[in-house]
N, C-alpha and C positions, 0 to 999 in steps of 0.2 A: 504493500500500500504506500511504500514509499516514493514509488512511480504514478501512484494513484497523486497524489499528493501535489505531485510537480505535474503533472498534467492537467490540472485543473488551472493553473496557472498559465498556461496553452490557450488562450482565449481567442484566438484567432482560427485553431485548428479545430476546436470546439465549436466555435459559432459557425464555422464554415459547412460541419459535419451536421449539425441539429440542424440549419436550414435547409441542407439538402434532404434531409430526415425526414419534416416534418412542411416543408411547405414544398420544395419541388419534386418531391416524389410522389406525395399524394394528388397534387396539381396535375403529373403526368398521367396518373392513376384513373383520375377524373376524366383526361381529355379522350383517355383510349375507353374508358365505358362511353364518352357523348359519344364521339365520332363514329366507335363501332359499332354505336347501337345496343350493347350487351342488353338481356333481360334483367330485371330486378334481381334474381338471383344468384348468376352470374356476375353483375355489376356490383350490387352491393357486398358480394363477396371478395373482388377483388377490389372495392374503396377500403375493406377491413384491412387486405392484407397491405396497401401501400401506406396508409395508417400506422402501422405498424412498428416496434421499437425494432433494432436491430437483432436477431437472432445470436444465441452464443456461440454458435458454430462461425459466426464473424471474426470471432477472436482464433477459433482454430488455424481458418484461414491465416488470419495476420499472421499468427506464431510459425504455421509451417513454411511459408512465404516470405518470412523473415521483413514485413511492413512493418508500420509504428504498434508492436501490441500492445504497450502501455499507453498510447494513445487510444484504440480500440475496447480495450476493456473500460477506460474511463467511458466512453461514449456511449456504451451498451449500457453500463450504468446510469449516466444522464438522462439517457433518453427513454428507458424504462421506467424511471421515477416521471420524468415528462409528458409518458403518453396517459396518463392518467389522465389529464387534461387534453390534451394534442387528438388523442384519436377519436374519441366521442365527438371531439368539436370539427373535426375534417372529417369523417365519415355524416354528420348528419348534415354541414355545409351543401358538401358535395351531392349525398344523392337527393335531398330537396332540388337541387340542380338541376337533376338529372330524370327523377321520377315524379308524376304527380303525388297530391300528396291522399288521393283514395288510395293508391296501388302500397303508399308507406304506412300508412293507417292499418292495415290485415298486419302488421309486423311485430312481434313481441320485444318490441324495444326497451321495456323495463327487464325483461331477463336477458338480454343482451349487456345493457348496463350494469346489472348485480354479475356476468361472468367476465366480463373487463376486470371489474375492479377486484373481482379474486383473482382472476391469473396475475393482476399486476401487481398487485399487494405480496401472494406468493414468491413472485422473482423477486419485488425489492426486498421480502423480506429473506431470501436467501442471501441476497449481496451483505446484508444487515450482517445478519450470522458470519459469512466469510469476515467481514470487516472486524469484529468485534472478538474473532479468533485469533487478532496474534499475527504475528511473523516467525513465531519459535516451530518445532515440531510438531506440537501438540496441533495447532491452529493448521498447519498443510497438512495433518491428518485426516481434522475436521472437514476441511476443503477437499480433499480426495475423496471422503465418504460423500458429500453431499455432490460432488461432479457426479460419481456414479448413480446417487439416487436419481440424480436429475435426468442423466439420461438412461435410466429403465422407466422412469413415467415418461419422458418425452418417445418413449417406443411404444411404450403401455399403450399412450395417446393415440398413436397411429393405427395400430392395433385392434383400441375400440371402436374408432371412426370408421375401422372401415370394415370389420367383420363383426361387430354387435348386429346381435336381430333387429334393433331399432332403427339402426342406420340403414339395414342391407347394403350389401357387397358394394364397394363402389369400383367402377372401370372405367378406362381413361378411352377405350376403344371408340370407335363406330359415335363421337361426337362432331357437330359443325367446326367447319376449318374454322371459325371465329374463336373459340374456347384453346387451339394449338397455340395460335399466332398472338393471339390478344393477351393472352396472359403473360408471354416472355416480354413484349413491349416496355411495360415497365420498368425490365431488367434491363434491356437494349439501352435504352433511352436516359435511365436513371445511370447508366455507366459514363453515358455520353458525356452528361451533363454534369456529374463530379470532374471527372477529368477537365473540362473547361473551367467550372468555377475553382475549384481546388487552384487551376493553374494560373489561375487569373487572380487569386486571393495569394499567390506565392508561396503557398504550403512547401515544406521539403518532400522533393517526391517523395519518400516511405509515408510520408501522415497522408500523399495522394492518395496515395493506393488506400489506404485506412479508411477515408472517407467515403472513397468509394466502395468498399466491401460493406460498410458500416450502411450507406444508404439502400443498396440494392436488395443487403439479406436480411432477409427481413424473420420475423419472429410468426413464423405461419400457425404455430399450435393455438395462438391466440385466435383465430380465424376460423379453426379446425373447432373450439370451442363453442363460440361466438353463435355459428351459422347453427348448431343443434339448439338453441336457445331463440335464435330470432324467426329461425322459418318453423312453424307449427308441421306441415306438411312432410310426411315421409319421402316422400318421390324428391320435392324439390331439397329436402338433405342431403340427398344423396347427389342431386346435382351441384350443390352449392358446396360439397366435399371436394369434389374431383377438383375444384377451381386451384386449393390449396396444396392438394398433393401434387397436382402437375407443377405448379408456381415454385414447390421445396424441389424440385429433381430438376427443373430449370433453369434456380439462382444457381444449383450447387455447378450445375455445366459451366453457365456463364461467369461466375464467378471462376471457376479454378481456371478456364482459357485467360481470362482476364489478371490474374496472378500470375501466369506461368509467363503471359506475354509483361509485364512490367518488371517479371526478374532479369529477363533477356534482354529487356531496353535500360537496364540499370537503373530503376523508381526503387529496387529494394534495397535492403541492408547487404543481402549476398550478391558477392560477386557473381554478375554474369557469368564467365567464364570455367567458375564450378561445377563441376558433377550435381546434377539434380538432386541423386538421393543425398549428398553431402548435403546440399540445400534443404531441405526436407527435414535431417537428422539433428542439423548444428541451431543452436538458437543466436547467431549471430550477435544480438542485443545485448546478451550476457556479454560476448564477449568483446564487444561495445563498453558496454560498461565496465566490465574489469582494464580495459586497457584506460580509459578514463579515469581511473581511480590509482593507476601505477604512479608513484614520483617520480618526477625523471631524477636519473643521480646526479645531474649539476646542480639539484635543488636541495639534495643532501649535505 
């Protein structure tokens, strides 16, 4: 948390990252439900996910791809506490936008808002618990247990969405080319557009790439949640599911070509010229920071 610490202090790399977070991803979010036309259930399930706090597999990313990780983990943090506000208020902007308001009125908007604010209170209050464990052993014990528990619920999750009897079986097959193309848009486009403003705001490439993994991947189980709560109807769950599973196996595409191509252009901490699995194995940042903290011996 000592990098926690010093990166809040990053105010430029931070405001950079929550506006692309929180107003042009959901913006782009919005333009691809008007222009495509998506249905209500479709649409409003993909304003959920561009809504959305950064997912923690963001930071994986970062970590393996050797970007700014202490920049990224702050950001997953902020913007998790932030969407508590943030996403209720851009998903309801948006689909009044977008749908009349008979078609939003059929919608269980109050149990949509009571499972926001438990998935989001859950995550802040894991970061809570991590933060409050320490930097000794004890405390990255804590934190190893609780990574694991987090990802057998986050499998639990997928798990129940899509093979519980209430949801029925969801498949990604035999749907309109609009539900392929329309859902990565926001990944395409939300890449786009980090890379420009990031570059334009002077970011050091590694916080580029940061920003940009941080905007695109987004926190889908909040979604997966979400859509069993707001649409009453069983047929349309199981439509409004598919939106999110395709969106998680789509960021993770565009995302890793998008890492792999910024390590080769040198945006990361690893040498281009390195062995991928080197890349992959070394946390570069450690050793960032340890050479940062050597004296040099004319100062001895």
């Amino acid at each position: 948390f000592s990098h926690f610490k010093a990166q809040i202090k990053n105010t430029r790399a931070i405001a950079t990252g929550l506006v692309l977070q929180f107003i042009i991803l959901p913006f782009i979010g919005f333009l691809v439900v008007k222009v495509g036309k998506l249905d209500q259930v479709m649409g409003i399930t993909l304003l959920i996910i561009t809504s959305s706090p950064g997912g923690a597999y963001s930071n994986w990313f970062c970590s393996i791809f050797n970007a700014d990780l202490a920049l990224s983990v702050t950001m997953t943090a902020i913007s998790t506490i932030l969407s508590i506000g943030f996403l209720p208020i851009n998903v309801l902007i948006y689909s009044n936008l977008t749908y009349p308001k008979d078609v939003l009125s059929t919608l269980n908007w109050a149990s949509l808002g009571i499972s926001l604010v438990v998935v989001v209170c859950a995550i802040a209050g894991g970061l809570l618990i991590s933060y409050l464990s320490g930097n000794d052993e004890k405390g990255k014990k804590v934190r190893g247990i609780l990574n694991k528990f987090g990802n057998v619920a986050g499998l639990g999750l997928i798990l129940f969405t899509s093979l519980a009897p209430e949801g029925g079986r969801i498949t990604l097959n035999g749907r309109e080319p609009i539900f392929y193309y329309g859902t990565i848009m926001p990944i395409f486009f939300g890449l786009i557009a980090s890379i420009i403003i990031s570059t334009l705001t002077n970011l050091k490439k590694p916080e580029r790439v940061t920003v940009a993994v941080e905007c695109v991947y987004q926190n889908t189980g909040i979604a997966m949640t979400s859509v069993l709560a707001l649409f009453p109807d069983l047929e349309e769950q199981k439509r409004a599911l598919a939106v999110p599973f395709w969106y998680t196996g789509m960021q993770t595409c565009f995302v890793g070509v998008y890492c792999i191509s910024a390590w080769k252009a040198g945006w990361t901490k690893a040498p281009p010229s390195d062995n991928i699995f080197k890349v992959i194995l070394t946390s570069y940042e450690v050793i960032e920071a340890a050479e940062a903290e050597v004296v040099p011996e004319d100062e001895i």
